[in-house]
C-alpha positions in Angstrom: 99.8 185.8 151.1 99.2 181.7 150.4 98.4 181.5 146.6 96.1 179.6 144.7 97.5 176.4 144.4 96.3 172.4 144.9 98.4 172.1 148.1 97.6 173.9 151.5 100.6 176.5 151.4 101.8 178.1 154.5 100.0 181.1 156.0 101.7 184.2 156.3 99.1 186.8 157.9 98.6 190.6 158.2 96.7 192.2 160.9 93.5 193.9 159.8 94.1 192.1 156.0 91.6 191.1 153.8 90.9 187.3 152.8 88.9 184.9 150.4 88.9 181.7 152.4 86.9 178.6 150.8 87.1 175.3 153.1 85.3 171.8 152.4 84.8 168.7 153.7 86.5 165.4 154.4 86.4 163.6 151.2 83.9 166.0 149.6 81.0 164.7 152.1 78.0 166.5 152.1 77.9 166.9 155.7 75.6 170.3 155.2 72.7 169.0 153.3 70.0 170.0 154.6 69.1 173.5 155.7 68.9 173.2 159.5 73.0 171.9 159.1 73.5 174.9 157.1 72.1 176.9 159.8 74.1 175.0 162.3 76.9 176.3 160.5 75.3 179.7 160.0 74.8 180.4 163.6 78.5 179.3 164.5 79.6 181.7 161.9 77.7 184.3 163.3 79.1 184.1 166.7 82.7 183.9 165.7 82.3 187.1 163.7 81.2 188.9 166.4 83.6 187.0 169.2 86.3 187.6 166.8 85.9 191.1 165.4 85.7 189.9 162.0 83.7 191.8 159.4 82.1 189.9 157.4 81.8 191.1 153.6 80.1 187.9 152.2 79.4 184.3 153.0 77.9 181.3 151.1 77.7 178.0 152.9 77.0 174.9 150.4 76.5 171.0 151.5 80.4 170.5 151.6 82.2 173.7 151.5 81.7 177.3 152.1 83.4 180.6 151.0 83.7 183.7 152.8 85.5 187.1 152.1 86.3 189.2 155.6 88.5 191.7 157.4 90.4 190.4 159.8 90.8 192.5 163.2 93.5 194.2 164.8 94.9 191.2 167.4 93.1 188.1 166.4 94.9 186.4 163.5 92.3 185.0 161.0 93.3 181.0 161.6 92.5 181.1 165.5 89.0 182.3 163.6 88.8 179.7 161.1 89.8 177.2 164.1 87.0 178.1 166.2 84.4 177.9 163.0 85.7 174.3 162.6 86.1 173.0 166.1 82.3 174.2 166.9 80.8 173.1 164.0 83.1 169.9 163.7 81.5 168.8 167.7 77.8 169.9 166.3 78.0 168.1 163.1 79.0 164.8 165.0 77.0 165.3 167.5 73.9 165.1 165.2 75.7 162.3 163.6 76.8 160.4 166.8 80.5 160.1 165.5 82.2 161.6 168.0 85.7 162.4 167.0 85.3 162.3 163.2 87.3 164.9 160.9 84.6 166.9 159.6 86.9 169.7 157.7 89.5 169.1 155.6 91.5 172.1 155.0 91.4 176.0 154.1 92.3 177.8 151.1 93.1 181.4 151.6 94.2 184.3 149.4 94.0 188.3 149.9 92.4 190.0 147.5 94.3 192.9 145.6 92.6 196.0 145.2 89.4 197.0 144.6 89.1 194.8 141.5 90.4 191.7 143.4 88.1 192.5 146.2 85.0 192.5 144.3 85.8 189.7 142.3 85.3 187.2 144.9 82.9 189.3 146.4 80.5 188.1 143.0 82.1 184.7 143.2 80.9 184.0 146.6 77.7 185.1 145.6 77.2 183.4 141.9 78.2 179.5 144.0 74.5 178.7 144.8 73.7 179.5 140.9 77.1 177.1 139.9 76.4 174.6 141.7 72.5 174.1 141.2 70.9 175.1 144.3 69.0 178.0 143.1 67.1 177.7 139.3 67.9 180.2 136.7 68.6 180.0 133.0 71.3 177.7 132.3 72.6 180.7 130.0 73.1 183.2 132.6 76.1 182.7 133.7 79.0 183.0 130.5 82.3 182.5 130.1 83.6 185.1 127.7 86.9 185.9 127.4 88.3 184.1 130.2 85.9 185.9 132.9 82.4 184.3 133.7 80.1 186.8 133.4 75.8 187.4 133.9 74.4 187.4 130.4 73.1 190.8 129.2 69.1 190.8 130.1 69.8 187.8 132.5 70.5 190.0 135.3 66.5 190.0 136.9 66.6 186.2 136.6 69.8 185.7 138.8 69.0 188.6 141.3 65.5 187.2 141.8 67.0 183.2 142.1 70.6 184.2 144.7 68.2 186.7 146.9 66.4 183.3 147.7 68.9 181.3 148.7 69.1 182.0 152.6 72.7 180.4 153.3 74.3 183.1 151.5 74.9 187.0 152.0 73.4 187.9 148.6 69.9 188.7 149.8 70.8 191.0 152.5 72.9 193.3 149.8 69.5 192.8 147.4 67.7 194.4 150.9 69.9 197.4 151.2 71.1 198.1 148.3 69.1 197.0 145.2 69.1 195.2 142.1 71.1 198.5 140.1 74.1 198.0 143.2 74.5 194.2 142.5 74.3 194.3 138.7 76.9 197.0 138.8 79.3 194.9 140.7 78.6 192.2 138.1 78.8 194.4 135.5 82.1 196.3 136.7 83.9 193.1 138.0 83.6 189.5 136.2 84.9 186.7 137.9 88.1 184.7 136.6 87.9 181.9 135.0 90.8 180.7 137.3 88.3 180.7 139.9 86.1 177.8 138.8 88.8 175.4 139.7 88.9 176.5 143.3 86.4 174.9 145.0 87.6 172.1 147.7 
């Protein structure tokens, strides 16, 4: 599977395999800044998901990237996904723009996820972006680095449910819905994030 690295390493895909993907911009533009772009995006998403047979097992779209973590199907390898989520979006985005024929994406990052501890990892890194990158408001001591894992700060965890289950371009709140605050602060409890993983946003 590609690695996390600073170049755009070839692809070697499973059928029905599990991957982290994180894609940005051209040139870091914030081409997704306002909320009905995110739901531009959102929508597109949605329908390649369900064209696709891809389960989806959490999403976060930002002003110039996004991250999702999915299963991948039985026939339909996960780039001619990812290529469908770009083209789309890429024609709507210009559209709105009038630049017809700009590059809107730059590249993809992808990496499966090993085991249940990998897994859940960048399940809570997906989730935790909105809080990293300012878009939702929370104590700027809730999220720690300890140890080399970033981590929710003991009594924070209220603060950061309350602030992610608000952000609406993100899969967070519909985990708050069915499962509950004592489900999400388990998996932040049980599985820190990397540190590793700061540095891999586009």
């Amino acid at each position: 599977m590609a690695e996390w690295r600073e170049f755009h390493p070839p692809h070697v895909y499973e059928q029905n395999a599990c991957y982290f993907v994180t894609a940005g911009t051209v040139g870091r533009q914030r081409l997704l800044d306002t909320a009905p772009r995110r739901a531009l995006l959102r929508d597109i998403l949605r329908g390649a998901v369900r064209d696709y047979a891809i389960t989806l097992h959490a999403w976060v779209i930002l002003a110039n990237h996004y991250h999702l973590l999915l299963q991948t199907g039985s026939t339909i390898p996960v780039w001619k996904f990812i290529k469908r989520l770009h083209g789309e979006s890429a024609i709507r985005l210009n559209e709105l723009d009038g630049t017809p024929g700009r590059k809107v994406w730059y590249q993809y990052w992808d990496h499966s996820p090993r085991g249940q501890s990998g897994f859940w990892s960048c399940f809570n890194y997906v989730h935790i972006n909105p809080l990293k990158h300012g878009y939702v408001r929370a104590c700027t001591e809730a999220l720690l680095l300890q140890g080399g894992q970033f981590r929710i700060a003991s009594g924070r965890y209220p603060e950061v449910h309350e602030a992610l289950a608000h952000y609406p371009f993100s899969s967070y709140h519909a985990y708050m819905r069915e499962y509950g605050e004592a489900f999400m602060t388990s998996t932040w409890t049980h599985y820190p994030i990397p540190e590793r993983f700061a540095h891999d946003d586009p």
